[in-house]
C-alpha positions in Angstrom: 28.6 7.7 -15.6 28.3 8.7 -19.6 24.7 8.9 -21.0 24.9 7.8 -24.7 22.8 7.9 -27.8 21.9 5.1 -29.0 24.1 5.4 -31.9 27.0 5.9 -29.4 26.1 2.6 -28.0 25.8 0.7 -31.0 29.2 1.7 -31.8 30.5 0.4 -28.6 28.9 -3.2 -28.8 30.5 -3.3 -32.2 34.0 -2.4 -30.8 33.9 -4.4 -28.2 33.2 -7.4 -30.1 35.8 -6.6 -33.0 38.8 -4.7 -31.0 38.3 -6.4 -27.7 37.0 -9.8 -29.0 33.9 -10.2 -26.5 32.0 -12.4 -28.6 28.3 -10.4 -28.9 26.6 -13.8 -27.3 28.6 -13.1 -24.0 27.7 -9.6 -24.0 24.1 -11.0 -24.3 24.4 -13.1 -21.4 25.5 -10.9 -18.8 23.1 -8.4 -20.2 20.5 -11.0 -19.2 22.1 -12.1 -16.4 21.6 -8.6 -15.1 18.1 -8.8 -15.9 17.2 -11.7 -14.3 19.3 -10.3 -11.0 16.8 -7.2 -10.7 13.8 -9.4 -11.2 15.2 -11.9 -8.0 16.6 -8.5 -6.1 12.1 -7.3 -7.0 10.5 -10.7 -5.7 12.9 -10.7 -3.0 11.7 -7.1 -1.6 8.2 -8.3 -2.1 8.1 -11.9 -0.9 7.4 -13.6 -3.5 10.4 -15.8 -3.4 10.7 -17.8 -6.2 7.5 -16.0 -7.9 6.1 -15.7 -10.7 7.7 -14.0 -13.8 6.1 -13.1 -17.1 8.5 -11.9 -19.7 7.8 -10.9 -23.4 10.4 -10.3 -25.8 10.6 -8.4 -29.0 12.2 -9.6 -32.6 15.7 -7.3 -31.9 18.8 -7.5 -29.4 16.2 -7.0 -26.4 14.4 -10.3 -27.1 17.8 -12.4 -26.6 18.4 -10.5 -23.0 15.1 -11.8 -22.4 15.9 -15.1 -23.1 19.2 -15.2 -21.0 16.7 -13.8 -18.7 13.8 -16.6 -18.8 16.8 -19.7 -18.4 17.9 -17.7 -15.4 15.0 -17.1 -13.6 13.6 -21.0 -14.4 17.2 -22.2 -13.1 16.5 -20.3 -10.0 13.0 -22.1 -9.8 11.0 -19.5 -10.7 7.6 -19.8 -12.6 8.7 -18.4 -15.9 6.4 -17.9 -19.1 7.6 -16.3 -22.4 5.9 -14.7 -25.1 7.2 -13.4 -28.3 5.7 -10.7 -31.3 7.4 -12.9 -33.5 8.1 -16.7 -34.5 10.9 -18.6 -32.8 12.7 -19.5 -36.3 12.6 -15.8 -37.6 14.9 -14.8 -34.7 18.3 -14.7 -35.8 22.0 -14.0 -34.5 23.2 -14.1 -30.7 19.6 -13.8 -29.7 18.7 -17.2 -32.1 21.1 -18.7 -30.0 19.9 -17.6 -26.6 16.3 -19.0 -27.9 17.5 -22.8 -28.7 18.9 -22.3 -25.5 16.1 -21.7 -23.5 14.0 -24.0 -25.7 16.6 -26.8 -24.6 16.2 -26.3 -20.8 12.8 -26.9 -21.0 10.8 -23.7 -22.1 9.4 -22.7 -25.4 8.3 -19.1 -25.7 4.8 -18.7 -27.2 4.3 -17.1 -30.4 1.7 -14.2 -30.7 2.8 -12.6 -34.2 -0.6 -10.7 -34.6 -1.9 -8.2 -32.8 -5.2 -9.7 -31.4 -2.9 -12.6 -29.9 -2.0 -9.6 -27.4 -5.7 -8.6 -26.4 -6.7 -12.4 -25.0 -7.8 -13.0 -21.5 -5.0 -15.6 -21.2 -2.3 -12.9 -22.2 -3.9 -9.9 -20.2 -5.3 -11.7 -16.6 -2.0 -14.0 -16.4 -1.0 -13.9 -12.7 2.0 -12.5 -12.5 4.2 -11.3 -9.9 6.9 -9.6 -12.4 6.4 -8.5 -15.9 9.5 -7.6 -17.8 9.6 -5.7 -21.5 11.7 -6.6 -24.1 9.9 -6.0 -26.8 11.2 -2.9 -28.4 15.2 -1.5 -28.5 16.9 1.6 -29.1 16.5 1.3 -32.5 12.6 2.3 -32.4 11.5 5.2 -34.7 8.4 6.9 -33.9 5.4 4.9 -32.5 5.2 1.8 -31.9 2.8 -0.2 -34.2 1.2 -3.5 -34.6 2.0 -6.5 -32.7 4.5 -4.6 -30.4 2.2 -2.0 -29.5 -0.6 -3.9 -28.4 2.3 -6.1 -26.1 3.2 -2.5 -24.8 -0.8 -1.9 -23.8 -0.7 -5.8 -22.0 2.5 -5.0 -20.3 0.9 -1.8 -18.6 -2.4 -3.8 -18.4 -0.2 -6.4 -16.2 1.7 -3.9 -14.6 -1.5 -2.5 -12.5 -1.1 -5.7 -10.2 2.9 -6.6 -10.8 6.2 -4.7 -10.9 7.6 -4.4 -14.1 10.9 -4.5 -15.3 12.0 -2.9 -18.7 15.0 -4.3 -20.9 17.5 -1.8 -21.8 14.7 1.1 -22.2 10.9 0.9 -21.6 9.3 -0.4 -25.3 8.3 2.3 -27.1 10.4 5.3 -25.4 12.7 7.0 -28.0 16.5 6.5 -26.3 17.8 10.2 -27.1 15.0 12.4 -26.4 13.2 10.7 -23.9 9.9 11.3 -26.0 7.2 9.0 -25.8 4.8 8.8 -29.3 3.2 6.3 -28.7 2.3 3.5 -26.6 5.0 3.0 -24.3 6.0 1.0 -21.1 5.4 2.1 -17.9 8.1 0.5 -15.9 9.1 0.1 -12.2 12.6 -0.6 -12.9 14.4 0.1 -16.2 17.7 -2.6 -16.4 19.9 -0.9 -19.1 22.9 -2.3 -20.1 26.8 -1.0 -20.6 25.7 2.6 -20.0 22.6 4.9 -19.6 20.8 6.0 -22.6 20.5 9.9 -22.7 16.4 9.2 -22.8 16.3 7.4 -19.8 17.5 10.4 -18.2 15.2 13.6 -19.6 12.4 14.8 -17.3 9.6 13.4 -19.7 10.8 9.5 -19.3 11.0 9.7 -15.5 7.2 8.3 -15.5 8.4 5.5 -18.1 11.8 4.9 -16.7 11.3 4.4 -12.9 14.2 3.4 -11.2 17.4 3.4 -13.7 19.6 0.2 -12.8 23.2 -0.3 -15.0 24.3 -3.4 -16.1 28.2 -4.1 -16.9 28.4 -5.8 -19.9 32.2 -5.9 -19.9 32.6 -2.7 -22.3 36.4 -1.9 -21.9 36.7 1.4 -19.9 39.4 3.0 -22.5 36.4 2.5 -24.8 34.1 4.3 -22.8 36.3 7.3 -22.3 37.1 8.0 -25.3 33.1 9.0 -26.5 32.0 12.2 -26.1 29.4 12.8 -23.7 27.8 16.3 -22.2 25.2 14.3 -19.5 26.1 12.1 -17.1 23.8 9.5 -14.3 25.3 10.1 -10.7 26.3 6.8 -9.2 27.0 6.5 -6.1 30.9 5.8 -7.1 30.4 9.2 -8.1 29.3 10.2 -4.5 31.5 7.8 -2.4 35.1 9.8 -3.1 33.0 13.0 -1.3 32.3 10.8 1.9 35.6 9.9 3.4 35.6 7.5 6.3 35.4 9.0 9.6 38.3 8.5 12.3 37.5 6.5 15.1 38.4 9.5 17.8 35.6 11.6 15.6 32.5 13.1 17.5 29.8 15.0 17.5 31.4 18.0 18.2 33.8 17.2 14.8 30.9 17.4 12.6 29.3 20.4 12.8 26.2 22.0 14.4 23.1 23.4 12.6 20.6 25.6 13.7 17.0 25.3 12.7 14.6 28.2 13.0 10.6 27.8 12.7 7.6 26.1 13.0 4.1 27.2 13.6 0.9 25.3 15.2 -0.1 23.1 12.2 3.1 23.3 10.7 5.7 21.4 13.0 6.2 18.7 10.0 8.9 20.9 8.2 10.8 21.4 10.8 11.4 17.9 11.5 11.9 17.1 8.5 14.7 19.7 8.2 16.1 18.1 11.1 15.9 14.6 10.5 17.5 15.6 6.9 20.2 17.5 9.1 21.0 14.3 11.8 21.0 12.0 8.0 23.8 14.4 6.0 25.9 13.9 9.2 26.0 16.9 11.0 27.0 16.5 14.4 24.9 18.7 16.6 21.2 20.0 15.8 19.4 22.7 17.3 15.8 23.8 16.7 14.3 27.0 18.1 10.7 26.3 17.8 7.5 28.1 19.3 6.7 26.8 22.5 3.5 25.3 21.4 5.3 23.0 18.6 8.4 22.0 21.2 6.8 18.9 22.2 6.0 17.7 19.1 9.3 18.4 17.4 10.7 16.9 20.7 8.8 13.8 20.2 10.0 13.0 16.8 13.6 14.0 16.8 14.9 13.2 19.6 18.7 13.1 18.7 17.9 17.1 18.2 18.1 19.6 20.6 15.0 21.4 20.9 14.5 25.1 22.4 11.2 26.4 22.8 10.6 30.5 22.0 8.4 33.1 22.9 5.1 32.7 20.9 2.8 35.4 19.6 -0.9 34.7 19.8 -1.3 32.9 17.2 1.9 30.6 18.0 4.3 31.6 15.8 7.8 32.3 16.7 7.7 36.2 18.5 10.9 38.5 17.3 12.3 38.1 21.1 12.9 34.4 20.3 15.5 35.3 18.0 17.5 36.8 21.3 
């Protein structure tokens, strides 16, 4: 799957909704859709069905995911709470519409416009069980200021006893380069939406991305293909074409057989490791020559694995005349 700039991905929203005619509220919803299907797939994997969900939303794009989100989560029966850096009325576009929206089913987002609005006990010791960021976009330059960066701090301050989920890309991250100026979201789970942002992806985001989740917003493929891109995410759609199915008559004797040498006393943990890895890739058959002092151990935690016990020297490593 492409990585993009953020420029690149800009220009893709745009076409879509003049060449394909997606109209840029529908885009919004299934962005937030998405969001609000990663928040469920989180409370779900740590039982705290329907939970409670804290989300916070910027001025931009982001804030009108986090919207769609919010109805979502509240139609699911969820206990949802929004806050906002800025007021209700200055939001404008798609994301003005998401906002009456959610105002109409039931749930007005509260307003905290200044910067000390961020730093109060009801803000920072909410009980949450998800947090999610949508406060800044891929349109941030340099470090966050103001309003948005003390949200950022009460995100992270919240994320030390709930998962959090990031909108697109973590607040505060810069989407090319991955660099991080300022303050900047720490997130569990990064939901970005059509395709990854080339940031999300360099080395020095991996401690602000977490785990990188795709949303299809309904981008047209031709319109994908035809922008240049020299980094890619691996998917597993990517992986699935180099696992083919396996024929019913198959066995273990189709598959391969791998031969582990090693181990010494104190250091039996690689070489299960090594062959639990070896049993998991598919490989049919798995030996291990091991000293004789370590056999049992290895035995005892793979036991799919053939194990042989070798000669030993003293200090119970493998002697050359196991190799025979």
């Amino acid at each position: 799957m492409k990585a993009v700039t953020a420029e690149q991905m800009r220009a893709l929203d745009r076409r879509t909704i003049d060449e394909a005619g997606i109209p840029g509220e529908m885009l919004m919803e299934k962005a937030g859709a998405g969001v609000a299907q990663a928040v469920r797939r989180l409370l779900a994997e740590t039982g705290r069905v329907p939970g409670r969900v804290r989300l916070f939303a910027g001025r931009g794009n982001n804030g009108g995911d986090v919207f769609v989100a919010a109805r979502r989560l509240l139609e699911a029966g969820c206990d949802v709470g929004v806050a906002t850096t800025s007021r209700v009325q200055d939001f404008t576009g798609d994301a003005r519409t998401h906002v009456q929206r959610l105002i109409e089913a039931g749930l007005a987002p509260r307003e905290c416009t200044e910067a000390d609005a961020w730093r109060q006990p009801d803000i920072l010791e909410q009980d949450a069980d998800v947090v999610v960021d949508g406060l800044l976009g891929t349109g941030i330059q340099g470090a966050a200021r103001g309003p948005a960066a003390a949200a950022i701090d009460a995100v992270n301050a919240l994320g030390r006893r709930a998962r959090v989920v990031a909108v697109d890309i973590p607040s505060g991250l810069d989407a090319d380069s991955g660099a991080a100026p300022g303050a900047t979201v720490a997130a569990d789970v990064t939901v970005t939406m059509g395709l990854p942002k080339r940031g999300c992806l360099e080395p020095c985001a991996v401690d602000y991305v977490g785990v990188l989740e795709v949303v299809d917003i309904g981008i047209p493929r031709s319109f994908v293909e035809a922008v240049p891109a020299d980094l890619e995410l691996i998917t597993p759609p990517d992986i699935r074409p180099c696992l083919p199915r396996r024929k019913r008559s198959a066995h273990k004797g189709t598959f391969g057989h791998v031969l582990l040498v090693g181990g010494a006393p104190g250091y039996a943990g690689a070489v299960v490791l090594a062959a639990r890895a070896a049993l998991r890739s598919g490989v049919g058959l798995v030996s291990a020559l091991v000293p004789e002092p370590v056999a049992p151990v290895v035995a005892a935690q793979v036991p799919e694995a053939m194990i042989h016990p070798g000669r030993a020297t003293p200090d119970g490593r493998l002697a050359p005349r196991a190799l025979d």
